[in-house]
N, C-alpha and C positions, 0 to 999 in steps of 0.2 A: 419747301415752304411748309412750316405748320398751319395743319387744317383744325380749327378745334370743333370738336364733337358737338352738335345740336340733338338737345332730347326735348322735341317735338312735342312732349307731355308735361313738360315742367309748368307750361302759360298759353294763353291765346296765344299773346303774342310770340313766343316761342317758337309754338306751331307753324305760325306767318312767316317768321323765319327762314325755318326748315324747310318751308314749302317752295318759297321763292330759289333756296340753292337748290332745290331739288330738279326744279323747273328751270332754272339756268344749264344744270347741270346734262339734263336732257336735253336742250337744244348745243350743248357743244361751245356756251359765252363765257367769257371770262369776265369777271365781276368789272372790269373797264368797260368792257364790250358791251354788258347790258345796260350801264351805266349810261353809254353811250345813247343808245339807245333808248332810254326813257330820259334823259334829260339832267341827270344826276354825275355826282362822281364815281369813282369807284369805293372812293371812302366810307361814304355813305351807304352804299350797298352791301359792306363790308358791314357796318354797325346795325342797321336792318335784318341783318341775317343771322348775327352774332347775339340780336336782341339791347344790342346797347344804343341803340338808336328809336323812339316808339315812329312808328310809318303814319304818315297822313294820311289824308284822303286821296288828294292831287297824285299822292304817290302811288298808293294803290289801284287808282286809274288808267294810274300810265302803264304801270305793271300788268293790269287786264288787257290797255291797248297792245303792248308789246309780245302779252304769251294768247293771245287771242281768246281770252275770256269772258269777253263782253256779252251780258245777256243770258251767264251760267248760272246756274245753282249755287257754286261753289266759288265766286268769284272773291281777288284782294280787297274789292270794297267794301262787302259784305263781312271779309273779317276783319276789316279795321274798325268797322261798325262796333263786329263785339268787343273786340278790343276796348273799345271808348266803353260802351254800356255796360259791359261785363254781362249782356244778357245769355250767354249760353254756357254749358256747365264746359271745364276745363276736359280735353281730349276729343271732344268734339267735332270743332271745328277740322282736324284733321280725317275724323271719321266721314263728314260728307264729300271731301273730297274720294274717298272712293266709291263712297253708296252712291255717285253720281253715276258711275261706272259700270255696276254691278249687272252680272247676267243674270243673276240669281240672290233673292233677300229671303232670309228664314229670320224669321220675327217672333219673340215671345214676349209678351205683357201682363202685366197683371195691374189692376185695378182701375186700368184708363184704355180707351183707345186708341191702338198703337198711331203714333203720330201720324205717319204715312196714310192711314184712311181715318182721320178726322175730317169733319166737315171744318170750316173756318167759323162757323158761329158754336161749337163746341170746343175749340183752340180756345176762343177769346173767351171764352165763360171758362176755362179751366184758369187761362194766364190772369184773366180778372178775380181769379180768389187767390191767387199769388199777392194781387196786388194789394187785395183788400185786408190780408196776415202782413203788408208790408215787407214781403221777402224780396220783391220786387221795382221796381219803379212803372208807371205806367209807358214811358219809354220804352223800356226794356221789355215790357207784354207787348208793345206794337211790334217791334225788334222779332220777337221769338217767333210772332201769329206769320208775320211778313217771309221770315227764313224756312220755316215751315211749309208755306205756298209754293217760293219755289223749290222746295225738295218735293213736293207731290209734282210741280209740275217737270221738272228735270227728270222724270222716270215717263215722260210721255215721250217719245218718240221710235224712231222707224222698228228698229229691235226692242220690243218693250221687254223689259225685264220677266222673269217666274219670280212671283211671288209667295212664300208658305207662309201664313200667319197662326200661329196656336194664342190665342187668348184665354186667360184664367175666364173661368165663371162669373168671376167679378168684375169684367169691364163693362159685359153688357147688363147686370143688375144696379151698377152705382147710377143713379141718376146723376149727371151734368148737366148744370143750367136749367133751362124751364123743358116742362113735359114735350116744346113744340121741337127745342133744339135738340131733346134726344132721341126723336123720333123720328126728325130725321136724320142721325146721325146712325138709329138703324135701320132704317130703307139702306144707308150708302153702305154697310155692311154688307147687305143683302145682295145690293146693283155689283158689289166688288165681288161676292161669291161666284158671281153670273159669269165674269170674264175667264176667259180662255187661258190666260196666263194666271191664275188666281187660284190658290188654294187656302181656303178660310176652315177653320177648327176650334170649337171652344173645349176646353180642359176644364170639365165638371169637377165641382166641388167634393165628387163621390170618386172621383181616382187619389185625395187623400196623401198618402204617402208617397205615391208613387211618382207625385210632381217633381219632376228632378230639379227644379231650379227655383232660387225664393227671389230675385231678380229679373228687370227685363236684362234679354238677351237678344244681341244683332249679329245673324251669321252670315257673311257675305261672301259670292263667291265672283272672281272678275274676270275677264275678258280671258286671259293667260289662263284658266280652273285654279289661281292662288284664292286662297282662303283668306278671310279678315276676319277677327272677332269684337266687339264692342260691347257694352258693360257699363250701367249706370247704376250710382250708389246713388244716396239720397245727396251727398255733396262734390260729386265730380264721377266722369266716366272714363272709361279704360280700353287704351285699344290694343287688342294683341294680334301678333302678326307670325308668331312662333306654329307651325304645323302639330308640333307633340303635343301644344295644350289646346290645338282646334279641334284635332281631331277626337278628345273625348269628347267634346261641348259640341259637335256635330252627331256622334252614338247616342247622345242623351237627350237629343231634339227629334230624330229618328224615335226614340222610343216616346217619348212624350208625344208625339204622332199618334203611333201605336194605341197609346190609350186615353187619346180624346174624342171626340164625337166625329162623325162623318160630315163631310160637307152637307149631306143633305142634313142630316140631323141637328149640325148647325144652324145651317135656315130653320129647320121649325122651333128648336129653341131659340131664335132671335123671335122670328113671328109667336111666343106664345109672351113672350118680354112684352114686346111690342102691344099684345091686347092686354097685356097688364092681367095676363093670368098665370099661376105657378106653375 
């Protein structure tokens, strides 16, 4: 029987797709079988996975009832969600399905604070000047602030993940929102330094050239030590899964390590941000 090829990265709903055969595919069903199972045909299952079918809500429910999703980070409703909104950038959606995962997240940003340790009143004052350039819908800012919660909170349990984070110079200088939500957006900075699993670094403005990356970068390492890489442009993100192009983009986060400031030296550079002196 021909199976035709799904690329994951063509669309949300693409990815939704891919994901669902993939997730079939793992438990051992035959698209009857799953079918069976939530309620549907096979036909239907057939066209949802193929993409020539857009999945509901009801469906995507049933689909969390049946692969036992319910209550995840990463759940079908959630991307049928973006699906409708279009609130999240294209390759994404596929990316938290593993950052759900992850033993280990090496994080680089620049100009904002990386997602994963915003506060939600710094979330919404970023997605609210989305809204207010009209790139946005205010939907779609409740959408992203909402998907964002639970990926901080899906990284809380029994094995909490290692976390590296290297930030440019410039996420904790740009002020977001009013003076009160950035302040405390870096006490949670500071509270996140403190953690056991936790490695915070800011990349001063005075390492220059040496910054290897003009892009955030996501390096993620899972359960099995496979590697994932992800990649955001200013209008869609990229996820690689190839070993021969992680492994540079892991030497050159290692070195960007190398020559940014010390955890501690990062606290006091936040604390001298924070009293608002240079």
């Amino acid at each position: 029987m021909n199976r035709k090829e799904l690329n994951p990265e063509a669309s949300a709903q693409a990815a939704y797709g891919a994901r669902l055969r993939s997730l079939r595919d793992g438990r051992g069903l035959t698209q009857d079988e799953l079918a069976s199972l939530m309620g549907y045909s096979g036909r239907h299952i057939s066209a949802v996975e193929t993409g020539r079918r857009t999945p509901t809500r009801q469906f995507s429910l049933s689909a969390d009832k049946v692969f036992e999703l319910e209550g995840a980070a990463d759940t079908f409703e959630r991307a049928f969600r973006e699906i409708r909104h279009g609130a999240l950038l294209q390759g994404f959606p596929e990316y938290l399905g593993y950052e759900g995962r992850a033993v280990e997240l090496r994080l680089y940003q620049i100009g904002i604070i990386p997602g994963l340790l915003q506060t939600q009143e710094y979330a919404t004052a970023l997605e609210s000047g989305e809204v207010q350039r009209g790139s946005i819908s205010a939907d779609q800012a409740e959408e992203r602030v909402s998907v964002l919660m639970k990926r901080q909170a899906a990284l809380v349990r029994d094995r909490t993940p290692m976390m590296f984070v290297v930030m440019d110079e410039s996420c904790i200088r740009r002020q977001v929102g009013s003076r009160e939500v950035m302040d405390a957006q870096l006490d949670r900075l500071m509270a996140f330094a403190e953690q056991p699993n936790a490695m915070l670094h800011i990349a001063p403005y005075a390492i220059g050239e040496r910054r290897p990356f003009n892009l955030p970068l996501n390096l993620l390492t899972l359960p099995d030590l496979s590697m994932v890489a992800y990649a955001e442009s200013q209008m869609q993100g990229h996820m690689e899964r190839e070993i021969p192009v992680i492994l540079p983009l892991l030497a050159a986060y290692h070195q960007l390590q190398a020559v940014s400031l010390s955890s501690a030296a990062t606290v006091d550079m936040i604390n001298q941000v924070r009293k608002g002196t240079p």
